[in-house]
FIKOLZA-1660 file (N, C-alpha, C; in steps of 0.1 Angstrom, whole numbers, plus 5000, padded with zeros to 4 digits):
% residues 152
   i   px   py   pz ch aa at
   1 5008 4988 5000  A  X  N
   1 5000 5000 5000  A  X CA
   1 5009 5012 5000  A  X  C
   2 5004 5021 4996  A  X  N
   2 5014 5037 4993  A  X CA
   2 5007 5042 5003  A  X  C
   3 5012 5050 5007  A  X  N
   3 5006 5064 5020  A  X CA
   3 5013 5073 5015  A  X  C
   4 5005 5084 5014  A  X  N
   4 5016 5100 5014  A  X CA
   4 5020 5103 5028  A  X  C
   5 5026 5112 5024  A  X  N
   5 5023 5121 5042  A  X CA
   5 5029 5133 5040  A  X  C
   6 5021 5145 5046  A  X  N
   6 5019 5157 5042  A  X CA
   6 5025 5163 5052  A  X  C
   7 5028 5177 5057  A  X  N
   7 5031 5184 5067  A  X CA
   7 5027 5203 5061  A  X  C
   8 5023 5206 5071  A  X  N
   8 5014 5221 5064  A  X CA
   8 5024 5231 5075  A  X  C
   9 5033 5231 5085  A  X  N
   9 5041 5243 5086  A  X CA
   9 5040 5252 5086  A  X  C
  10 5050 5265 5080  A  X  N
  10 5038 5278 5078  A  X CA
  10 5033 5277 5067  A  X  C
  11 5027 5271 5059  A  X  N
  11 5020 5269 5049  A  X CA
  11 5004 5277 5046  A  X  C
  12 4999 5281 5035  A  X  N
  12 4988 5287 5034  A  X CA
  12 4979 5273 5032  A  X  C
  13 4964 5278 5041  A  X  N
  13 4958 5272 5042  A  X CA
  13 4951 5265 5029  A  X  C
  14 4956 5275 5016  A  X  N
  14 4951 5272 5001  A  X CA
  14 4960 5266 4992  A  X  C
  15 4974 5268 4996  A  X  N
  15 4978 5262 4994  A  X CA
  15 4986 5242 4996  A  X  C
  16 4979 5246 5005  A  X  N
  16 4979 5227 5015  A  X CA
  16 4969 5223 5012  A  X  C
  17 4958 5226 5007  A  X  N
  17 4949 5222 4997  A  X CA
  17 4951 5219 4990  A  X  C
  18 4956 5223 4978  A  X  N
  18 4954 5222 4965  A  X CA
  18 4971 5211 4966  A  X  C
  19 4981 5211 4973  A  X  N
  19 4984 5198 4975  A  X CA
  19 4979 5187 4980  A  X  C
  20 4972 5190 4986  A  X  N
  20 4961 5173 4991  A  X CA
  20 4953 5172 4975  A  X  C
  21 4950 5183 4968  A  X  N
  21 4941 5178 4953  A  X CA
  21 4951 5172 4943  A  X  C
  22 4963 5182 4946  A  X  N
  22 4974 5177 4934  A  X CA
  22 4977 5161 4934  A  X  C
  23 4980 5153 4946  A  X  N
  23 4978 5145 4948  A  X CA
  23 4970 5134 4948  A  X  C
  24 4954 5136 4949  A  X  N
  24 4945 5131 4950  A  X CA
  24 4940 5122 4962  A  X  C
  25 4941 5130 4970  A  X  N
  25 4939 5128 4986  A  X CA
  25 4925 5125 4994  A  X  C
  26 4923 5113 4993  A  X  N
  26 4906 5112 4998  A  X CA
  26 4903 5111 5011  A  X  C
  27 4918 5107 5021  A  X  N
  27 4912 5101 5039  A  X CA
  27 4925 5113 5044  A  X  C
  28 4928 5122 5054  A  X  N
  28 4937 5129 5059  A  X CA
  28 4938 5119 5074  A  X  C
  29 4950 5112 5078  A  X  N
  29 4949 5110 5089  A  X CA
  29 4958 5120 5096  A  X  C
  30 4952 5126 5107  A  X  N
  30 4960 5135 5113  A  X CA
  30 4970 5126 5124  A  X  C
  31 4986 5126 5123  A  X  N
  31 4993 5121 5134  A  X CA
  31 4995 5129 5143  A  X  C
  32 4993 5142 5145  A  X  N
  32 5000 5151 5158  A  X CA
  32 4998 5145 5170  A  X  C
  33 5005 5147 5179  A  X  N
  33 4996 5144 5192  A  X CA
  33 4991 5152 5199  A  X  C
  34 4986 5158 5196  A  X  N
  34 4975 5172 5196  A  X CA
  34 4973 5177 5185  A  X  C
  35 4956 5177 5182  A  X  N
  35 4955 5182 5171  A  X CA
  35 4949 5196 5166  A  X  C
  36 4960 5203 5177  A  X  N
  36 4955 5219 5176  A  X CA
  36 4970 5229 5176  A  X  C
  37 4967 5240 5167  A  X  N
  37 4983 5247 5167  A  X CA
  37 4979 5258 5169  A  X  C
  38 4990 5267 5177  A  X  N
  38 4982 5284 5179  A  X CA
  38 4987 5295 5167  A  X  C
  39 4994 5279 5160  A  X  N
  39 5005 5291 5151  A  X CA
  39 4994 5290 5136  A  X  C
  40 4988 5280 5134  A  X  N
  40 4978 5276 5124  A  X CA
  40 4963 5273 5129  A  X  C
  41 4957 5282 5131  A  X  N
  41 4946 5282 5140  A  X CA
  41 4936 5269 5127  A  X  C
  42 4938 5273 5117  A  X  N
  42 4928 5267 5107  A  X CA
  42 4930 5251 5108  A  X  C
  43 4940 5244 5115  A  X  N
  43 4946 5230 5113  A  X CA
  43 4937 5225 5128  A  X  C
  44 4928 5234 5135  A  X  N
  44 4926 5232 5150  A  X CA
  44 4912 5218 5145  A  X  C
  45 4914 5206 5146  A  X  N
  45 4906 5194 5148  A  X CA
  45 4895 5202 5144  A  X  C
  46 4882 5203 5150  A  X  N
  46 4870 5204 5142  A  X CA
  46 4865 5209 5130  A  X  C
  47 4875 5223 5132  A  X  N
  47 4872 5235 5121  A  X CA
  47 4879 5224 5107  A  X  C
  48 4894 5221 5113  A  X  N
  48 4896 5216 5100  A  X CA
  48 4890 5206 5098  A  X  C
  49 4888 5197 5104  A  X  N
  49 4876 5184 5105  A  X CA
  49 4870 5191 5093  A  X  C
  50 4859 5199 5099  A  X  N
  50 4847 5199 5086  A  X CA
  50 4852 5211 5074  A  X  C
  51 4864 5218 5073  A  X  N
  51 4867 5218 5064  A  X CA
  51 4873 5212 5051  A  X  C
  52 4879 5205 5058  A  X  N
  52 4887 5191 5051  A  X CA
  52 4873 5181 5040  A  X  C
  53 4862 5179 5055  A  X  N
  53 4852 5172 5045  A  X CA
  53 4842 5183 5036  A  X  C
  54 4840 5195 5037  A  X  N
  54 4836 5206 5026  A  X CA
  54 4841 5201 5013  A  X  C
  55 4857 5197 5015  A  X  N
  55 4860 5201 5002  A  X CA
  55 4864 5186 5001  A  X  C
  56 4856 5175 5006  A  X  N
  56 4855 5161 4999  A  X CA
  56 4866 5155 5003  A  X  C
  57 4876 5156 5013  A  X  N
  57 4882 5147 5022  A  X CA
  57 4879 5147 5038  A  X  C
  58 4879 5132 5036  A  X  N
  58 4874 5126 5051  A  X CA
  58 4891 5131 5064  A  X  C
  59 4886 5129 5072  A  X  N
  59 4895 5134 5081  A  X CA
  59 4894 5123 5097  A  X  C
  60 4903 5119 5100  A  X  N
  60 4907 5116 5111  A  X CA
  60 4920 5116 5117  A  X  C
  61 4915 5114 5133  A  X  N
  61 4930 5118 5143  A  X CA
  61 4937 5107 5150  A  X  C
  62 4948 5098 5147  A  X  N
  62 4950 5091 5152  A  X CA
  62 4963 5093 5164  A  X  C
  63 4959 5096 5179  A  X  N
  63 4971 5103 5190  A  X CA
  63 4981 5093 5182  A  X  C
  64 4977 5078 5183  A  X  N
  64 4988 5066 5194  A  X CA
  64 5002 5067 5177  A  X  C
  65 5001 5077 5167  A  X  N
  65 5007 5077 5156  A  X CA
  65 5011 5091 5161  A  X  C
  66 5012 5100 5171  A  X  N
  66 5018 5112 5166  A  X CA
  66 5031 5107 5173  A  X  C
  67 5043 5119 5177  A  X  N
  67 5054 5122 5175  A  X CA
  67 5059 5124 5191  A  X  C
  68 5053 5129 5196  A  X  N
  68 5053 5130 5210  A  X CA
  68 5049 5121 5224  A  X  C
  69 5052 5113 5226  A  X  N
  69 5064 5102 5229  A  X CA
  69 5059 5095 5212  A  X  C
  70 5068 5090 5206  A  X  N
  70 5067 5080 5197  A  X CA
  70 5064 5065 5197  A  X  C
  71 5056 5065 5191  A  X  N
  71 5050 5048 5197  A  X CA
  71 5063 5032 5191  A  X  C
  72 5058 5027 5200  A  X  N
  72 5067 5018 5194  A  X CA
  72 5068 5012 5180  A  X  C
  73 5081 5008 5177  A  X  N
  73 5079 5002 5162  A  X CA
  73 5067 4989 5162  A  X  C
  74 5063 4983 5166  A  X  N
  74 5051 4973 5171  A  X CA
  74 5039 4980 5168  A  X  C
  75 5040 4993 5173  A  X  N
  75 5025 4995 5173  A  X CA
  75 5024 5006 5162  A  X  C
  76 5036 5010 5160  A  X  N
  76 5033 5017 5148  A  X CA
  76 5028 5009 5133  A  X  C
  77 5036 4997 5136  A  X  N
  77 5029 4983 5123  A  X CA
  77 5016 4983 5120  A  X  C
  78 5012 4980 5138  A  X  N
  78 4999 4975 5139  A  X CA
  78 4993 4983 5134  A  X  C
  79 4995 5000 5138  A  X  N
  79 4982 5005 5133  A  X CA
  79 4989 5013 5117  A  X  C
  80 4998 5006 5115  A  X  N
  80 4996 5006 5096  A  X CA
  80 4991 4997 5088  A  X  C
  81 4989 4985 5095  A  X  N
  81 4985 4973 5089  A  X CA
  81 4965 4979 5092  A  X  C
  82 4965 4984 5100  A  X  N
  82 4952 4988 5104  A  X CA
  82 4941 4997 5094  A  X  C
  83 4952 5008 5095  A  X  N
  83 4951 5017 5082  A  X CA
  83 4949 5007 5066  A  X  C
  84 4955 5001 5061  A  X  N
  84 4961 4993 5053  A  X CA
  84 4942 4989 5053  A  X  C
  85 4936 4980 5062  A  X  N
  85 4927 4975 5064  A  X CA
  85 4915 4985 5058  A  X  C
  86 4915 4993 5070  A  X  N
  86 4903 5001 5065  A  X CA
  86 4901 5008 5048  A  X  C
  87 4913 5013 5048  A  X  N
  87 4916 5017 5034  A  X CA
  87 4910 5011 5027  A  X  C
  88 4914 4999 5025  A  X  N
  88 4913 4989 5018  A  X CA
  88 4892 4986 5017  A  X  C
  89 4887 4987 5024  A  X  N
  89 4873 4982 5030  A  X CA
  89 4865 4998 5022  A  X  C
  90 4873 5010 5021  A  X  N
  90 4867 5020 5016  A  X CA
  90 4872 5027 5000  A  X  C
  91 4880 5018 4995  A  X  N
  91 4883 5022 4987  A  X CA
  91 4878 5027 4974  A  X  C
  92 4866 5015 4974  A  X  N
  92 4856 5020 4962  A  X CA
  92 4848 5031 4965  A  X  C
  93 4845 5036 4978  A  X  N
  93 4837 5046 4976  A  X CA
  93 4848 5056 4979  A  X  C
  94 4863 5057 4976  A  X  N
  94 4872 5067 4975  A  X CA
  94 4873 5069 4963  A  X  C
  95 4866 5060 4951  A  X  N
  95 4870 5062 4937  A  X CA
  95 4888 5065 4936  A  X  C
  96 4891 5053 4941  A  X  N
  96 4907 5056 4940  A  X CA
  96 4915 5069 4945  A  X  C
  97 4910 5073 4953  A  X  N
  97 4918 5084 4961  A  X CA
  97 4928 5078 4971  A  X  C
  98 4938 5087 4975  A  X  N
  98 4950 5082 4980  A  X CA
  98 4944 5086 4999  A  X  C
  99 4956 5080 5006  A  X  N
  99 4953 5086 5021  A  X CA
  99 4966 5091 5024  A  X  C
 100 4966 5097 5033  A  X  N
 100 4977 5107 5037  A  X CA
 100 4976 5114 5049  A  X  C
 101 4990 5106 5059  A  X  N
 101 4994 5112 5074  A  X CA
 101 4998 5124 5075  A  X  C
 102 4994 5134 5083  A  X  N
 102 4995 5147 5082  A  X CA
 102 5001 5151 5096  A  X  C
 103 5017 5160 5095  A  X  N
 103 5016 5164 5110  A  X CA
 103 5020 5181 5105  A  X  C
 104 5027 5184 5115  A  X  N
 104 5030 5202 5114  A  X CA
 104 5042 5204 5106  A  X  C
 105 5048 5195 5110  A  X  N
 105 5061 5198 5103  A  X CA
 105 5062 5198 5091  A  X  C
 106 5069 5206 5081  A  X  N
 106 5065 5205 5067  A  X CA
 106 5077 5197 5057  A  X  C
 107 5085 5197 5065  A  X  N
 107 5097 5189 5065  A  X CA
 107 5097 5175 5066  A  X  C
 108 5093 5166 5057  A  X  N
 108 5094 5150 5061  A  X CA
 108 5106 5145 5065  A  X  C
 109 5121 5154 5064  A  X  N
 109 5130 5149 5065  A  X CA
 109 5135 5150 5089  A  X  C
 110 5129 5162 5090  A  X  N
 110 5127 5167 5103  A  X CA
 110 5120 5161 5112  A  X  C
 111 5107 5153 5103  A  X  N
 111 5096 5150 5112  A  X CA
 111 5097 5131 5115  A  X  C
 112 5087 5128 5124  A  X  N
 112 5085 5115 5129  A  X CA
 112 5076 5105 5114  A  X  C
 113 5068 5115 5108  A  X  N
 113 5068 5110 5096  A  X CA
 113 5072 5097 5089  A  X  C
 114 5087 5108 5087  A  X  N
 114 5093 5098 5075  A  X CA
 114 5103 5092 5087  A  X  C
 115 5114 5095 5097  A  X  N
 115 5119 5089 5105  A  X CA
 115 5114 5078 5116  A  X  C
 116 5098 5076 5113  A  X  N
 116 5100 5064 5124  A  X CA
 116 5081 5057 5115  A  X  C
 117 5072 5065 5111  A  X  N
 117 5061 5060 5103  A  X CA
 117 5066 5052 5095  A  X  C
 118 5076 5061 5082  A  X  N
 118 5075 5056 5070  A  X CA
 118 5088 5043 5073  A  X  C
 119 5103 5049 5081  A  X  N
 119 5109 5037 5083  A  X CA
 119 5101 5026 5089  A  X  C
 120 5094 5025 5095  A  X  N
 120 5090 5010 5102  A  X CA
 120 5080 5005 5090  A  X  C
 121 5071 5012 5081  A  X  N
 121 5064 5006 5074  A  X CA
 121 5072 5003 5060  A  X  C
 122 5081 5009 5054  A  X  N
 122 5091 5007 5044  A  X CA
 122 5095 4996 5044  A  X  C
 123 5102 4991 5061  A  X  N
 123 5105 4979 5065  A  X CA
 123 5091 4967 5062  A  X  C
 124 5087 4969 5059  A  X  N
 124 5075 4961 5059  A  X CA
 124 5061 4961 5049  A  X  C
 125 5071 4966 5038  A  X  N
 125 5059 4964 5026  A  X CA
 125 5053 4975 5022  A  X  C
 126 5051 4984 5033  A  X  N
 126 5051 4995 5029  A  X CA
 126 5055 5007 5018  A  X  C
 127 5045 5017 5009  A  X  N
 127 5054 5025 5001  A  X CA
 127 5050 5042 5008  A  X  C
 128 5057 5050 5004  A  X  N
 128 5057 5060 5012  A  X CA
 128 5060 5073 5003  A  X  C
 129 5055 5083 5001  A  X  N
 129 5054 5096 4995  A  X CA
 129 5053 5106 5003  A  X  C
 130 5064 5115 4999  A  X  N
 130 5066 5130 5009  A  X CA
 130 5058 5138 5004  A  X  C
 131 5048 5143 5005  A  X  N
 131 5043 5157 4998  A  X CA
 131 5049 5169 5005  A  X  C
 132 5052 5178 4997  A  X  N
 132 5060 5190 4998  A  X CA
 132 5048 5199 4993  A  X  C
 133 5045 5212 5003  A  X  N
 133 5036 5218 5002  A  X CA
 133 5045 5232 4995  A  X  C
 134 5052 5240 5006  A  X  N
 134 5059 5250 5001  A  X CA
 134 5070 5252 4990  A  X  C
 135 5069 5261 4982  A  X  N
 135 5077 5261 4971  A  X CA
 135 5095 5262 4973  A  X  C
 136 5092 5269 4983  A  X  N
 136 5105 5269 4993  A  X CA
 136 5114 5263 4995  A  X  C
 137 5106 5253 4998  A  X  N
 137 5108 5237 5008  A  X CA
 137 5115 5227 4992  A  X  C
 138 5102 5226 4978  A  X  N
 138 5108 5219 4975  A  X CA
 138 5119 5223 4962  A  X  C
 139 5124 5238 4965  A  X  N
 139 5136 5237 4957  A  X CA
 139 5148 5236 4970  A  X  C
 140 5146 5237 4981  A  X  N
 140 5158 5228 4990  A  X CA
 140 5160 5213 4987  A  X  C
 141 5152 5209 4984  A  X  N
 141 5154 5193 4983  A  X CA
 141 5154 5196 4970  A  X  C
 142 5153 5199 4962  A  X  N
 142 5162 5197 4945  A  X CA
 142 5175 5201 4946  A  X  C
 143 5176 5212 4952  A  X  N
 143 5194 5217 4954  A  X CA
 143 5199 5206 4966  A  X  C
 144 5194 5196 4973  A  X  N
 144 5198 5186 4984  A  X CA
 144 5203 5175 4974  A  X  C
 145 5192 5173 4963  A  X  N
 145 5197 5161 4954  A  X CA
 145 5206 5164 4946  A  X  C
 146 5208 5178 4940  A  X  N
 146 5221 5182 4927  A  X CA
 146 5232 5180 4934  A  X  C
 147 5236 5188 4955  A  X  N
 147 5242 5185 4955  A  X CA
 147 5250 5168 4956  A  X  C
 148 5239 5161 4963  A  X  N
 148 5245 5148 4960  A  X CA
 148 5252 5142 4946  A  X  C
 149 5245 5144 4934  A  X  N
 149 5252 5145 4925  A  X CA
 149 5267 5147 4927  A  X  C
 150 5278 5151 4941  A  X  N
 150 5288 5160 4935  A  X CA
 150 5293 5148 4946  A  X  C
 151 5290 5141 4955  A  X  N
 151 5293 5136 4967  A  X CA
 151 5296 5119 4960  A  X  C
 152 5313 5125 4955  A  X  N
 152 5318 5110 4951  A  X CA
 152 5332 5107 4953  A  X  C
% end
């Protein structure tokens, strides 16, 4: 199974949209472990809740997946193989829409994400996609990859 995973940072609220569209984003699971920011009021659980489904993606919060303490690699399986499940049970009425773990950080490289989600599920069949919201952000990681290019 593929999962994205997204991170909104200071990101505009229109523009973290239209990456969850660019992608084709049907389920948002929220990982924070709290799902409220003072710095992004619009990300605060209900509001975005029913904003998220306004504009035709479903939304939920799963704590035992955020970042603060980090769950164990065991239970992070469990509940990817979980995810994996339900997905799987809704996918026809997603009309093939993707799902995607969402935390604050916009940086997959920074965040628990890609350091402990996507490694434990990579290990394990798992496939995993960073969405990059800010434009910012993703000419850092094209000048991150040219320089590799030089690193011989």
């Amino acid at each position: 199974m593929k999962i994205y995973t997204i991170g909104y940072g200071g990101d505009k609220k229109e523009d973290f949209l239209k990456a969850l569209k660019d992608n084709n984003i049907g389920i948002l699971v929220d990982v924070r472990s709290s799902p409220y920011s003072k710095y992004q009021s619009w990300t605060n659980k209900d509001d975005f809740k029913e904003w998220l489904n306004d504009n035709d993606i479903h939304y939920t919060w799963k704590k035992v997946l955020g970042g603060k303490p980090v769950s164990p690699d065991n239970v992070i399986l469990d509940y990817l193989k979980r995810m994996e499940v339900a997905y799987n049970k809704a996918k026809d009425l997603l009309n093939g829409r993707n799902l995607t773990v969402m935390c604050s950080e916009a940086d997959p490289d920074r965040c628990h994400r890609k350091q402990d989600l996507a490694r434990v599920g990579e290990a394990n069949g798992f496939e995993f996609e960073h969405i990059l919201v800010s434009k910012r952000l993703k000419e850092e990681k094209k000048l991150d990859d040219m320089v590799l290019e030089f690193d011989f």
